[in-house]
N, C-alpha and C positions, 0 to 999 in steps of 0.2 A: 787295357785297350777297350774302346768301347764300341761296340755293335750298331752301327746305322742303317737304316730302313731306307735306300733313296730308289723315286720313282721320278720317271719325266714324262712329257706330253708335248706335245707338237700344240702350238696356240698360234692366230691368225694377229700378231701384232708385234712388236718387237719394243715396246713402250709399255710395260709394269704397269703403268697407272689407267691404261685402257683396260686394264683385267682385274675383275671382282671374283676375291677367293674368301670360302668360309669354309670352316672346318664345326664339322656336325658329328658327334662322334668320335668314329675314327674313318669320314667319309671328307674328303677333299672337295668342294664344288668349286670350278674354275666357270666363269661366264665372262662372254668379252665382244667381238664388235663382231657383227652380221648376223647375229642370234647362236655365237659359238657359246655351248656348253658341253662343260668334259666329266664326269665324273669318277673319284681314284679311290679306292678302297687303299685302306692299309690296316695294316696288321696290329690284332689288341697290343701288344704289348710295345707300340709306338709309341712313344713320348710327344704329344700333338703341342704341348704348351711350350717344347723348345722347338719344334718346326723352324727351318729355313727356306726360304725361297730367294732362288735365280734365275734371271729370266737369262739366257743365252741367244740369242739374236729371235729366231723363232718357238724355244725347245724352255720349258717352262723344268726348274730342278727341283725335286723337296726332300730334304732330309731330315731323317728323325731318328735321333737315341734309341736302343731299342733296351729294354731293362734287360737286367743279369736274369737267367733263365739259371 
């Protein structure tokens, strides 16, 4: 079974393509319309290169693998 890291955020759009995410590290930047920026820390032992994202009407989702400890 494998261990997942997921975090969410409240974002002002309901449309993915209004929202600019980079992954810097292991730091989340989400930016998107009216000057919204969010930023998520996650934990070293995330997996950032298998990241998932879902946008949920307002509620932004991201999941990540987290390695065998």
């Amino acid at each position: 079974m494998t261990r997942t890291y997921v975090v969410t955020c409240s974002v002002p759009s309901t449309d993915l393509d209004e929202l600019n995410l980079r992954v810097i590290g292991h730091t989340i930047w989400v930016t998107g319309p009216g000057g919204f920026r969010e930023e998520l820390q996650v934990p070293d032992d995330a997996d950032l290169d298998r990241l998932e994202v879902e946008l949920h009407k307002h509620f932004l989702e991201f999941r990540a693998p987290l390695s065998a400890t």
